[in-house]
Residue frames relative to the residue before (quaternion, step in Angstrom):
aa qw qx qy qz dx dy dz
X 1.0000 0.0000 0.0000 0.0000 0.00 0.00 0.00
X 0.5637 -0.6327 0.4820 0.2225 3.75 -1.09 1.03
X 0.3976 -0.6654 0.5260 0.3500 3.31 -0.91 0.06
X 0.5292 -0.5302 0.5333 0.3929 4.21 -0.90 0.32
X 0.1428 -0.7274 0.6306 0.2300 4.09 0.20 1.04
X 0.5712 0.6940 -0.3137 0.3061 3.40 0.43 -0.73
X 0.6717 0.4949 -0.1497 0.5306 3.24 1.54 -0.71
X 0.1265 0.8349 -0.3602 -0.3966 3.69 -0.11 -0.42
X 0.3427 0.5349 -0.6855 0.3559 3.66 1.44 0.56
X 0.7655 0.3782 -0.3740 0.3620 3.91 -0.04 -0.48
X 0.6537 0.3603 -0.4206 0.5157 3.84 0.48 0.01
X 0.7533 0.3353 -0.4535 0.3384 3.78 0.16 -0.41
X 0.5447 0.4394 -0.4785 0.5303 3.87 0.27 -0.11
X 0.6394 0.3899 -0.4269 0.5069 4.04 0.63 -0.15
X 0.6176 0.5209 -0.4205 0.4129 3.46 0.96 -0.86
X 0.7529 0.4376 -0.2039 0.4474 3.70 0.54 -1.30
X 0.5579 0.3542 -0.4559 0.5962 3.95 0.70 -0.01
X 0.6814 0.5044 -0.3279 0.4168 3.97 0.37 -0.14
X 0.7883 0.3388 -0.2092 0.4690 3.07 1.51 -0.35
X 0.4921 0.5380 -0.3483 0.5892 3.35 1.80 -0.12
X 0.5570 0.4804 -0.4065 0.5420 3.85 0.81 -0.83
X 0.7007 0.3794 -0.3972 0.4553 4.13 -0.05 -0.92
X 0.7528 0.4446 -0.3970 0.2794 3.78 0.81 -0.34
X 0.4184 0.7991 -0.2639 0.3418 2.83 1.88 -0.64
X 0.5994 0.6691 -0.1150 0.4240 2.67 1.31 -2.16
X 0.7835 0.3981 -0.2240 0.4212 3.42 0.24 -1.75
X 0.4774 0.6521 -0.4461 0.3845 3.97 1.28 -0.68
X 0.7214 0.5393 -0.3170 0.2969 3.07 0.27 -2.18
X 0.9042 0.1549 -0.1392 0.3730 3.38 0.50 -1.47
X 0.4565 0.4266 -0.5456 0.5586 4.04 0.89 0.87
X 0.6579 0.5306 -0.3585 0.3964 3.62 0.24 -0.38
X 0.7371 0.4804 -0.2706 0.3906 3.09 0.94 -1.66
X 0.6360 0.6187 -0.3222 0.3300 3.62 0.70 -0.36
X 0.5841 0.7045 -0.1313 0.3810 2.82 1.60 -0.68
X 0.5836 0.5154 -0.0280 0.6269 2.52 1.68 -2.03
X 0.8106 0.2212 -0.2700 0.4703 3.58 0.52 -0.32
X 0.4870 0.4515 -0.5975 0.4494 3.36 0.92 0.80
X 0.5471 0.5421 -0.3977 0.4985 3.73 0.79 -0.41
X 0.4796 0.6291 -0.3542 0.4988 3.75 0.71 -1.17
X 0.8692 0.2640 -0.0998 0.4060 3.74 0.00 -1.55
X 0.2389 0.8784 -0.3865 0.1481 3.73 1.20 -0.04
X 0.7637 0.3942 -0.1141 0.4983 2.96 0.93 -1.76
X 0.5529 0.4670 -0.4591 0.5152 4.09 1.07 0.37
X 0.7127 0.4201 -0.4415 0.3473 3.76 0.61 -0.17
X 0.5361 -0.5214 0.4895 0.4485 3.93 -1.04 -0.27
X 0.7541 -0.4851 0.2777 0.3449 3.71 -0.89 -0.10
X 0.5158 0.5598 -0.2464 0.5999 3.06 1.47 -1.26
X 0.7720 0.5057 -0.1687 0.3463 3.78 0.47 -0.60
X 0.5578 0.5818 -0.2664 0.5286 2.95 2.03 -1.09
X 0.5925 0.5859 -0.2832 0.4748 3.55 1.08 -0.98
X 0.7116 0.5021 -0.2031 0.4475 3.52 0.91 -0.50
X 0.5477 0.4644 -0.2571 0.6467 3.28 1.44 -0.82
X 0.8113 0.3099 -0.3447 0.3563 3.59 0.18 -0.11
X 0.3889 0.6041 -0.4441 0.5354 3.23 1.73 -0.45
X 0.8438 0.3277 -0.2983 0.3027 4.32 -0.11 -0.66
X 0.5906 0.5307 -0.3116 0.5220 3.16 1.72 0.53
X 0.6501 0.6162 -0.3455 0.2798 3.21 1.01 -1.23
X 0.7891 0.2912 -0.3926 0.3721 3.95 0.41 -0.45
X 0.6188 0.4805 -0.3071 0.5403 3.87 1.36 0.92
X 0.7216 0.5356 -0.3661 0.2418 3.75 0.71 -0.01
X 0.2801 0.7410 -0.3456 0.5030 2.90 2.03 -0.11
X 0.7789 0.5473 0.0921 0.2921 2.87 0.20 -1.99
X 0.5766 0.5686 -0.2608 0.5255 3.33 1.63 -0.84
X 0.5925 0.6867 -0.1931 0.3744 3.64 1.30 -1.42
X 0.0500 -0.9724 -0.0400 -0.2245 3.02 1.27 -0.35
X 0.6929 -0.0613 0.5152 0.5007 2.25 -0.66 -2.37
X 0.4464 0.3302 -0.5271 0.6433 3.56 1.33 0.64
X 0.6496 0.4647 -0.4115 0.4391 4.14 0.17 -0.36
X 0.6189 0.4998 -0.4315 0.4254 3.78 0.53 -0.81
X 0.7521 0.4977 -0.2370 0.3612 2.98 0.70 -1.94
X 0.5632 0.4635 -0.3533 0.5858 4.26 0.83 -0.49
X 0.7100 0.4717 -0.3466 0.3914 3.78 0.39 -0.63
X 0.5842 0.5025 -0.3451 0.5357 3.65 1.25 -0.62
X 0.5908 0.5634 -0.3383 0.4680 3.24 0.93 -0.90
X 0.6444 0.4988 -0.3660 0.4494 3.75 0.35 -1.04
X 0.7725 0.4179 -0.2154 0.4268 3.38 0.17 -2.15
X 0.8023 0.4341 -0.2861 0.2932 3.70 0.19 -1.14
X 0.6645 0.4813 0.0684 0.5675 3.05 1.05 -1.81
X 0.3247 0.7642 -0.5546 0.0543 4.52 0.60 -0.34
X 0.4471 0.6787 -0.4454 0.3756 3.83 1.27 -0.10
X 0.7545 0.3850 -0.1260 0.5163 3.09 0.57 -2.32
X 0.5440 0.5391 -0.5653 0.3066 4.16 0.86 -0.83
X 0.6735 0.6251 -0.2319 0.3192 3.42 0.82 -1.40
X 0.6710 0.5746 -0.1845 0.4308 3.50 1.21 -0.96
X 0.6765 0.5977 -0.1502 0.4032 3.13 1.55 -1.48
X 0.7282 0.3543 -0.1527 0.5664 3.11 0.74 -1.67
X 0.6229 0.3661 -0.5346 0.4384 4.18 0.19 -0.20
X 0.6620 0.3967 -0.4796 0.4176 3.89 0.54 -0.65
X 0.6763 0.4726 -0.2305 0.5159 4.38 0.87 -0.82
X 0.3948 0.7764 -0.4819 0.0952 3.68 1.07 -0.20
X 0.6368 0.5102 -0.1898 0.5460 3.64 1.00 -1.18
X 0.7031 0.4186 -0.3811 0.4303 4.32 0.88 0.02
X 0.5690 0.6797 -0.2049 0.4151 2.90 1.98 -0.91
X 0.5216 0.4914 -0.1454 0.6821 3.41 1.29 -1.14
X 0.7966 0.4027 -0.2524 0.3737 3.46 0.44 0.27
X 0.6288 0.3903 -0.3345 0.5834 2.69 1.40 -0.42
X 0.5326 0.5483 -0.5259 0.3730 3.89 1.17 -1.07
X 0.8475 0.3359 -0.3424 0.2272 3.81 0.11 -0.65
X 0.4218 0.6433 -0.4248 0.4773 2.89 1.58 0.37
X 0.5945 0.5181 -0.2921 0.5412 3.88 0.92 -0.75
X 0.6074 0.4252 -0.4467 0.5007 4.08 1.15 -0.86
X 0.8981 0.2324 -0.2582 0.2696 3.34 0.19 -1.19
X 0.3105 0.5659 -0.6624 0.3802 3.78 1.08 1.02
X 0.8219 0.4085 -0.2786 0.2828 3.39 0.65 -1.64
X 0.5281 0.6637 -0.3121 0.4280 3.63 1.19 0.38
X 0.6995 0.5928 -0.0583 0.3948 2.99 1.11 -1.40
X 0.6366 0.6188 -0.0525 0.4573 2.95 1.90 -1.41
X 0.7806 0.2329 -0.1370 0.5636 3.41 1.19 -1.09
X 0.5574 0.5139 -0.4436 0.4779 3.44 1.83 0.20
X 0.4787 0.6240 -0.4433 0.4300 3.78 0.72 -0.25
X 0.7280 0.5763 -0.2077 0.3079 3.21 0.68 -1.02
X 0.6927 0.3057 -0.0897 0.6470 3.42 1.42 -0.87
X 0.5692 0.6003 -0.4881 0.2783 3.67 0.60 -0.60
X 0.3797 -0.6053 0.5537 0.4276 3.73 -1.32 -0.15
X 0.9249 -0.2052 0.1522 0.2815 2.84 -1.98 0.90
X 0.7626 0.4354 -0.1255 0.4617 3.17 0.41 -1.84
X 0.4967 0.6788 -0.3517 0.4109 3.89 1.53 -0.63
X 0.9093 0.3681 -0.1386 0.1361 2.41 0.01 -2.15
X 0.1623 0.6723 -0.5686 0.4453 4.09 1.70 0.44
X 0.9349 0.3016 -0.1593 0.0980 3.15 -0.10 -1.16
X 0.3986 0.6291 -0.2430 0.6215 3.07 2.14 -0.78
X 0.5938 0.5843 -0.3172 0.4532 4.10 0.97 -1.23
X 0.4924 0.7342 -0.2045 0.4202 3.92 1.36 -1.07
X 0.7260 0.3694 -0.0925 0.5726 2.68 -0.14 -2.46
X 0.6641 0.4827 -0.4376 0.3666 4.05 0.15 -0.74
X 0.7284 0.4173 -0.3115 0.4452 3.70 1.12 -0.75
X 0.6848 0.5700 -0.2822 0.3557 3.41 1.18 -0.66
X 0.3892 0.6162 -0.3794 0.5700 3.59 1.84 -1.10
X 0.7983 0.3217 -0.2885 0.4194 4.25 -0.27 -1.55
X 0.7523 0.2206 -0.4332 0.4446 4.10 0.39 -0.16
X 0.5938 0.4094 -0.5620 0.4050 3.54 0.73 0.27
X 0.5582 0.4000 -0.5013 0.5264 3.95 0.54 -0.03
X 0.7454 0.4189 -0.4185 0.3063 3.55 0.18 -0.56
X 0.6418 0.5158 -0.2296 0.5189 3.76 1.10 -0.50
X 0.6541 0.5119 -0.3223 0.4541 3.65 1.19 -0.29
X 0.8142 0.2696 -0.2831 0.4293 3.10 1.24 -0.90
X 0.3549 0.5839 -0.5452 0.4857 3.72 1.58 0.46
X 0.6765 0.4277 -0.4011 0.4456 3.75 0.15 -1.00
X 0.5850 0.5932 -0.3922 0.3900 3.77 0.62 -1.21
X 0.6774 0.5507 -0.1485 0.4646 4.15 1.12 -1.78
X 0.5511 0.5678 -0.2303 0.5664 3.45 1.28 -1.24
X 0.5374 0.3512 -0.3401 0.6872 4.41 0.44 -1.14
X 0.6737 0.5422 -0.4323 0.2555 3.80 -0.60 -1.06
X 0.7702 0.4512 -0.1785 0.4140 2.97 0.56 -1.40
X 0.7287 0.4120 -0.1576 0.5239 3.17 1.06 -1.23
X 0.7738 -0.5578 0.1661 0.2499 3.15 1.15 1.27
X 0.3351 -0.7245 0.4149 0.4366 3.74 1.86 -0.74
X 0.3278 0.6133 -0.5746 0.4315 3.34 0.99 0.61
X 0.2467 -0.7999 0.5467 -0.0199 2.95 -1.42 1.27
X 0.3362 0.7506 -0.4949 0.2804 3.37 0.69 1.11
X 0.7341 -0.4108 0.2669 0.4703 3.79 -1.25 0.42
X 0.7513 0.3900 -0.2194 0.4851 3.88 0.48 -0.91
X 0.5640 0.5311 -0.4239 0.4692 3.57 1.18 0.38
X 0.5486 0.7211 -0.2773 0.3197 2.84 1.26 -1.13
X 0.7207 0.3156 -0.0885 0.6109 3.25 0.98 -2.11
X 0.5925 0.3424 -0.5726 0.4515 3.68 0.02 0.32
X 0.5600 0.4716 -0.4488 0.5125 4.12 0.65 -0.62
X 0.6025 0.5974 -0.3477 0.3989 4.14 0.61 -0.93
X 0.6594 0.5834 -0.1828 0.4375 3.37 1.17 -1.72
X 0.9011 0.0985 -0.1669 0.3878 3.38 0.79 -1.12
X 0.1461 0.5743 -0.5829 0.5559 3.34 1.27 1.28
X 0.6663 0.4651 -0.3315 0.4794 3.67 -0.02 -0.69
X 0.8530 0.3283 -0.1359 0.3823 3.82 0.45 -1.17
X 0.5266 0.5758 -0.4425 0.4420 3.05 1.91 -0.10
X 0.7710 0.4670 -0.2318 0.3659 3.29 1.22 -1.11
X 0.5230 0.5517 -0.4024 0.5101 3.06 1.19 0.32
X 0.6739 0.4822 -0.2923 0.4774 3.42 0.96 -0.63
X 0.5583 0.4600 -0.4604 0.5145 3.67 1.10 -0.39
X 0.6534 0.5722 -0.2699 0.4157 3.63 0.85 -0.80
X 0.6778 0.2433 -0.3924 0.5721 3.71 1.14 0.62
X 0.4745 0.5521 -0.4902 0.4792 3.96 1.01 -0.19
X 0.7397 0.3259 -0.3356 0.4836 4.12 1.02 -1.08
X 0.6027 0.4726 -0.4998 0.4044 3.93 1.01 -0.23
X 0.4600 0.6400 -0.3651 0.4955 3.98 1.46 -0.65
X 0.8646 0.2228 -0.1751 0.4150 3.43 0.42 -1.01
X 0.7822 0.3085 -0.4507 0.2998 3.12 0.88 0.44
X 0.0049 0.7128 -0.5353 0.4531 3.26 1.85 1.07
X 0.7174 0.5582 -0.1865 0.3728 3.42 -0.04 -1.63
X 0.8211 0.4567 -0.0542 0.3380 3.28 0.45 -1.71
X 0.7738 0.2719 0.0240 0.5716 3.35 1.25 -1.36
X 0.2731 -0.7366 0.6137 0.0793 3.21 -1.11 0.64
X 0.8567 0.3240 -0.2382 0.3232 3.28 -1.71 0.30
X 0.8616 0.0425 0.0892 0.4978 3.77 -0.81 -0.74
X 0.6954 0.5626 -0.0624 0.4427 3.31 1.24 -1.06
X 0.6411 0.3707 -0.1847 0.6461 3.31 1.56 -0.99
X 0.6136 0.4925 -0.4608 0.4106 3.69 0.46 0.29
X 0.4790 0.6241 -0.3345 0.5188 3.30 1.44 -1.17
X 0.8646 0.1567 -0.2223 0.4224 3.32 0.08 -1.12
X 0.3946 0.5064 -0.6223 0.4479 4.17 0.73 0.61
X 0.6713 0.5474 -0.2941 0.4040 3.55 0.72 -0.64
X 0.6419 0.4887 -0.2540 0.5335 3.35 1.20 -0.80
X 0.6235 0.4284 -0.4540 0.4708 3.69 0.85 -0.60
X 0.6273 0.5784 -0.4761 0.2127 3.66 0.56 -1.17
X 0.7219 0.4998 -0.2164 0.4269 3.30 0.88 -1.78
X 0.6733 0.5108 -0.2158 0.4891 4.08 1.15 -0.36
X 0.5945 0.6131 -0.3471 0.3876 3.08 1.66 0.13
X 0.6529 0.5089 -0.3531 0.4360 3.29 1.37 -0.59
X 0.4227 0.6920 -0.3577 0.4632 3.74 1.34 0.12
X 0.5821 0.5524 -0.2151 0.5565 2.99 0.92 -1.26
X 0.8641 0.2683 -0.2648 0.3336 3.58 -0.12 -0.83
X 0.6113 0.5594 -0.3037 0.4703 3.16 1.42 -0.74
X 0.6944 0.4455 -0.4222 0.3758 3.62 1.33 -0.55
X 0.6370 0.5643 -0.3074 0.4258 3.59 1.24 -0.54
X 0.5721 0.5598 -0.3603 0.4791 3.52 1.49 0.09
X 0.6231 0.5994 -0.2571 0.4316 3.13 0.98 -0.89
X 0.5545 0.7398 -0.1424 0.3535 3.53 1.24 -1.24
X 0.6647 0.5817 -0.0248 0.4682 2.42 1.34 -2.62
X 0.7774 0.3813 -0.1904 0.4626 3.46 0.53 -1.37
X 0.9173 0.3061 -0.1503 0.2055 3.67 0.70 -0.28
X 0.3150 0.6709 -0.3861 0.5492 2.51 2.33 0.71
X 0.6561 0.4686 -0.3198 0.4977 3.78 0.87 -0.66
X 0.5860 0.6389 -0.2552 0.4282 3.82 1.19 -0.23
X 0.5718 0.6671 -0.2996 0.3719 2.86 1.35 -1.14
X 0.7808 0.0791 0.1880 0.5905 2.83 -0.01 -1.72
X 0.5492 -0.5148 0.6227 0.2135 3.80 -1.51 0.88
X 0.6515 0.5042 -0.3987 0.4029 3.67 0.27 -0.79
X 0.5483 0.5965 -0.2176 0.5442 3.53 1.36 -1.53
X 0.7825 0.3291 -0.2754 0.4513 3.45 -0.06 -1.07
X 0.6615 0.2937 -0.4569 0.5171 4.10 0.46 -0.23
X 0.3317 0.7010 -0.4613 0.4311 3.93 0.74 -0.21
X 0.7474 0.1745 -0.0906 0.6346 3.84 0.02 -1.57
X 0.7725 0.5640 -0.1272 0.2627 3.73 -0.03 -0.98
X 0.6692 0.5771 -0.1284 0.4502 3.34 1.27 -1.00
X 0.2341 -0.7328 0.5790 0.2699 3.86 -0.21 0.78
X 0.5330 -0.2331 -0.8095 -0.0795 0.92 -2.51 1.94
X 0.3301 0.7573 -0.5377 0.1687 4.04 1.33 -0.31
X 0.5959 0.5642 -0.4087 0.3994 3.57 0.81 -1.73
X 0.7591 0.3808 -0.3569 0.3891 3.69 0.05 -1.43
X 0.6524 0.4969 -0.3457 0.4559 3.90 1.02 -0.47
X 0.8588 0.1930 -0.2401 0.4094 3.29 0.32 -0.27
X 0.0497 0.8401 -0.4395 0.3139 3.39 1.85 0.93
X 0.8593 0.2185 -0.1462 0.4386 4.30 0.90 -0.57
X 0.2423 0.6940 -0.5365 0.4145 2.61 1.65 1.53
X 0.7367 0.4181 -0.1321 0.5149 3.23 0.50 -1.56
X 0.6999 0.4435 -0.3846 0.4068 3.60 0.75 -0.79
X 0.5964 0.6117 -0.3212 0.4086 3.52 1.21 -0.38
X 0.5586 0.5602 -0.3107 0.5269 3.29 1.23 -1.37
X 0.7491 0.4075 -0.3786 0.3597 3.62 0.15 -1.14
X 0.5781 0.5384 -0.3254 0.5197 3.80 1.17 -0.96
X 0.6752 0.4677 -0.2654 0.5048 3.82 0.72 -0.19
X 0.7345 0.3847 -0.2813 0.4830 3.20 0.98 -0.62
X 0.6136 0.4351 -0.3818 0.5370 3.86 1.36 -0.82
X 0.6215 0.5453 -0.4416 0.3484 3.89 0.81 -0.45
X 0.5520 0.5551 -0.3511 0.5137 3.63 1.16 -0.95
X 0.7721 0.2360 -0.2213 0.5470 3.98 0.35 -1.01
X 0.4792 0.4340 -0.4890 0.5855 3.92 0.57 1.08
X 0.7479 0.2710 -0.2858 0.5343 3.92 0.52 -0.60
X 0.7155 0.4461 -0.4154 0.3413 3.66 0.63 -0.75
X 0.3842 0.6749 -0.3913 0.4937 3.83 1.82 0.18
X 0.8558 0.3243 -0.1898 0.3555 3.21 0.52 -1.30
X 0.4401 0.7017 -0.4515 0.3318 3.56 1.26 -0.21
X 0.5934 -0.1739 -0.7747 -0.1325 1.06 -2.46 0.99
X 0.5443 -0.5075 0.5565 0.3694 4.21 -0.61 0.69
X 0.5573 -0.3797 0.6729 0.3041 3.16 -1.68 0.99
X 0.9223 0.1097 -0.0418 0.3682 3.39 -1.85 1.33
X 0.4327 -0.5582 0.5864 0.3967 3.84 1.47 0.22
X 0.5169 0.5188 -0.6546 0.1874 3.94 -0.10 -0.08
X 0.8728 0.2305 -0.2616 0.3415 3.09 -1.39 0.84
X 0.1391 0.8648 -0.3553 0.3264 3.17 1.43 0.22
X 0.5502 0.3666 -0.3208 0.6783 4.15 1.48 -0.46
X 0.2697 0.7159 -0.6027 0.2271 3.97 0.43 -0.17
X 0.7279 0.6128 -0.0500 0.3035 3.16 0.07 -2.41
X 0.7892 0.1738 -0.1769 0.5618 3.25 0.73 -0.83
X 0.4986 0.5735 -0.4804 0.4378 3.77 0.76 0.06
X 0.6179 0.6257 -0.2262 0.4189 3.31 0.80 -1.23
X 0.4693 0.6544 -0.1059 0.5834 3.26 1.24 -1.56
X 0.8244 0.2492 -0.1302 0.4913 3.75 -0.54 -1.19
X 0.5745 0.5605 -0.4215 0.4221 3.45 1.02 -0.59
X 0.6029 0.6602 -0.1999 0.4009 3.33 1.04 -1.81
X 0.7043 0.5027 -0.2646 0.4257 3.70 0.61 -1.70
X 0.7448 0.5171 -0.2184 0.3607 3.58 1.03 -1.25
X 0.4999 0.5557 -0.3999 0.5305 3.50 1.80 -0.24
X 0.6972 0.6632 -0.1370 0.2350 3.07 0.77 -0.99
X 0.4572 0.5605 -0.0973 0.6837 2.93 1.83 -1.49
X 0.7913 0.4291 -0.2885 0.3262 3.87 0.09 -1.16
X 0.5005 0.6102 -0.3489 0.5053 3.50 1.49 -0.91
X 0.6083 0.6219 -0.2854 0.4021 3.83 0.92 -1.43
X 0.8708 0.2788 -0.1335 0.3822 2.73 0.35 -1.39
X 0.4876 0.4970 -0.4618 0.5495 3.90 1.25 0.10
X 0.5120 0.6974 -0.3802 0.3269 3.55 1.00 -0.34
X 0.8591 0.0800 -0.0276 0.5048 3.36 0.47 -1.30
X 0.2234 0.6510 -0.6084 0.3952 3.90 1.45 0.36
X 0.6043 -0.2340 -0.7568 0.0861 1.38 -2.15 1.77
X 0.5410 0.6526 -0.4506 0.2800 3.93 1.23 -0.29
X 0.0222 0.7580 -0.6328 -0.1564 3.59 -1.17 0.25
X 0.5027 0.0638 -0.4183 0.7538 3.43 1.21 1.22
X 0.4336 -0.6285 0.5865 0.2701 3.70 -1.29 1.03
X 0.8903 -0.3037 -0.0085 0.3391 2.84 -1.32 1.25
X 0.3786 0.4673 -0.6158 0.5090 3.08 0.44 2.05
X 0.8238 0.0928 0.1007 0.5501 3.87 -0.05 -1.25
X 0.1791 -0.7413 0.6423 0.0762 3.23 -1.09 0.68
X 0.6663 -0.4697 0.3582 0.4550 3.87 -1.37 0.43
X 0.5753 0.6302 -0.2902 0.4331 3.48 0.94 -1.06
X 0.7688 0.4374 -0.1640 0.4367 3.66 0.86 -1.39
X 0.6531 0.4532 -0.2142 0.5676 3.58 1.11 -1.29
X 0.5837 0.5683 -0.5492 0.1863 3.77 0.33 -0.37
X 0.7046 -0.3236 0.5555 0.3005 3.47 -1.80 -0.30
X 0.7314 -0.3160 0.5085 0.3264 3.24 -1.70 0.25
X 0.3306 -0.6693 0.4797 0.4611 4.13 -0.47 0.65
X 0.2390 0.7726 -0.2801 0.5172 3.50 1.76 -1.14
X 0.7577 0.2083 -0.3285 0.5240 3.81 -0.74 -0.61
X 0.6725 0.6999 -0.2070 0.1223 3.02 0.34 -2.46
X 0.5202 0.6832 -0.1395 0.4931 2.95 1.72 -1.59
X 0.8277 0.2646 -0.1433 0.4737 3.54 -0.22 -1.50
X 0.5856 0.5211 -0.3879 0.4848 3.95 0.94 0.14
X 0.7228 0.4376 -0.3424 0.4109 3.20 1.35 -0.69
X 0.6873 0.5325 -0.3825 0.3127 3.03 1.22 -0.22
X 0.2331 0.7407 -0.3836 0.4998 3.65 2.25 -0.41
X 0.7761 0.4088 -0.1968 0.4380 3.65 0.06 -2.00
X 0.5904 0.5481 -0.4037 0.4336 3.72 0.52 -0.48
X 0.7915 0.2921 -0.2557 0.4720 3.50 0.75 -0.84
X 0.6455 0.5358 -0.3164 0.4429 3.61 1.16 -0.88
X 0.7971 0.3530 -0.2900 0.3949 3.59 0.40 -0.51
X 0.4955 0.5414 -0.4551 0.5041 4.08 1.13 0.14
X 0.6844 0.3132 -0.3451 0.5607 3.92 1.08 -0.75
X 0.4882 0.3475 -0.5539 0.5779 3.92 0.51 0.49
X 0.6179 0.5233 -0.5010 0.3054 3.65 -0.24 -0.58
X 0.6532 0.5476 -0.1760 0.4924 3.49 0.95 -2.60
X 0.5263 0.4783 -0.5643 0.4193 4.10 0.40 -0.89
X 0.7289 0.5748 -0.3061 0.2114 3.03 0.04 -2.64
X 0.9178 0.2186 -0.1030 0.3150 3.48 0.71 -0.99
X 0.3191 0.6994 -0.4106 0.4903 2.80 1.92 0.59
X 0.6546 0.5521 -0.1588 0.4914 3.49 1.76 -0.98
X 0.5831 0.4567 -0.3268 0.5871 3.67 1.20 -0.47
X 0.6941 0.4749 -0.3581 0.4055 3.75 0.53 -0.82
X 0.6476 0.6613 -0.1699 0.3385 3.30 0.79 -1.17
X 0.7679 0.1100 -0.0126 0.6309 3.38 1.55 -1.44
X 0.1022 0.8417 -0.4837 0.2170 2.97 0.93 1.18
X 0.7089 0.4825 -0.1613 0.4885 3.70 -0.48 0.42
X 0.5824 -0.6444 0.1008 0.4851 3.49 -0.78 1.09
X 0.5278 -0.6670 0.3881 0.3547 3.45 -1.62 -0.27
X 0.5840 -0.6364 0.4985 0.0731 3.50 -1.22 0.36
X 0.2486 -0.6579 0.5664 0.4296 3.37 -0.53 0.05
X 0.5661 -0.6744 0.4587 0.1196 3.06 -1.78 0.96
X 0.0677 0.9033 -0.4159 0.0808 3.10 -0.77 0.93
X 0.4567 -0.7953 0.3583 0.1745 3.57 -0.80 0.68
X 0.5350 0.6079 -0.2318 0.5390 3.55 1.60 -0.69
């Protein structure tokens, strides 16, 4: 259901969940690559590690972002549901924050450390990306399952921590397909193949147990006429998912052409995914506790932030891709000299 534009208590709380979801969105998959080049560190040789960080390094900074925008809407728009969320996620959160200190340490210490250092700084860089990845699968896993805190939440929140990080771990083997070339790009076609079946098994899992949850959810997808409308979700996802394991067969393409395929496909895939989610539990922004409608702000605040967000988030957008254009093309090892 639409929101009454005419209104603005009933369009802005649509306006801000629409804009915290697109940041969400843009986190999962510029981050995730990141996170799943870190994820895949410890399968490459050294000479390689240096490379793997060389095709992240002038975007991971930068990727983060859009985990800050996307908590800040949350705070300003939403301060009911921020408050609910983060006291019931407080212990993944804290788990992931040091996971984010010790990538972003590790990262610019590796670089300068001596020899003898840099083993270890190379570690802390893998250990920082699967503890953020596993904090914020477990964190999605509670989400879904409503923030109920009971033993079988737990291990379904456990499960998909596991599939998230496995799934960030084929967006970074996708992108660095893309990025790298030679000895290095085979390593990582190989890495996508074996990280694909994660992928699917984690978006099944999702699939099946978000309709379970909640009855409202299940006549939502399930319930004539929705099913026949949202019928090229799933059929798309699966065509995305049999196209990815049809190209990751044939790699590497005569000449590296097409070589950005993989991860388009990939991002293309994540955003179906995400969109199913998020038609899933609309209008709620705690599941069946609070809705956008209930948790919002003053229209009165809502207003003057939106007009802040209008100007702040096009010059995050223009950076972001001012940065992809710029370092376009393979990567390098990274360097400081």
């Amino acid at each position: 259901m639409l929101p009454d534009f005419a209104n603005p208590a009933d369009w802005l709380p649509w306006a801000f969940a629409s804009l915290m979801g697109l940041s969400i969105l843009i986190y999962v998959i510029l981050d995730g690559f990141d996170l799943g080049v870190g994820i895949l560190f410890p399968l490459a040789e050294p000479a390689e590690q240096d490379r793997m960080i060389g095709s992240i390094g002038p975007f991971w900074d930068a990727n983060e972002t859009w985990l800050v925008l996307a908590v800040g809407l949350l705070l300003v728009a939403f301060p009911q549901a921020h408050g609910m969320i983060l006291s019931t996620l407080y212990l993944p959160v804290f788990v992931m924050l040091v996971g984010l200190i010790l990538r972003g340490v590790a990262f610019e210490f590796r670089a300068k450390a001596r020899a003898q250092h840099k083993r270890l700084w190379n570690r802390l860089f893998f250990a920082g990306s699967l503890m953020t990845a596993l904090a914020q699968g477990f964190m999605l896993g509670l989400y879904i399952m409503g923030l109920e805190q009971t033993l079988a939440t737990y291990a379904f929140a456990t499960l998909t921590a596991v599939f998230l990080a496995v799934g960030y771990s084929f967006i970074g083997s996708t992108w660095l397909i893309h990025k790298t070339d030679g000895d290095l790009q085979l390593k990582s076609v190989r890495w996508g193949r074996e990280s694909l079946w994660g992928v699917i098994l984690g978006i099944g899992a999702v699939s099946l147990a978000t309709p379970l949850v909640s009855t409202r959810i299940f006549d939502k997808w399930l319930a004539a006429p929705q099913v026949f409308y949202l019928a090229p979700l799933p059929i798309l996802s699966g065509l995305a998912i049999w196209w990815l394991w049809r190209m990751l067969r044939a790699m590497p393409f005569s000449g590296d052409r097409r070589s950005w395929l993989p991860f388009s496909v990939t991002t293309g895939l994540f955003a179906l995914a995400y969109l199913g989610m998020a038609y899933s539990f609309y209008p709620f922004v705690v599941p069946k506790r609070l809705t956008i409608y209930e948790a919002a702000a003053a229209p009165e605040s809502l207003f003057i932030i939106f007009v802040g967000a209008c100007v702040v988030i096009p010059v995050i957008l223009g950076y972001s891709v001012l940065a992809y254009v710029l370092f376009r093309g393979k990567a390098t090892e990274l360097r400081y000299d």
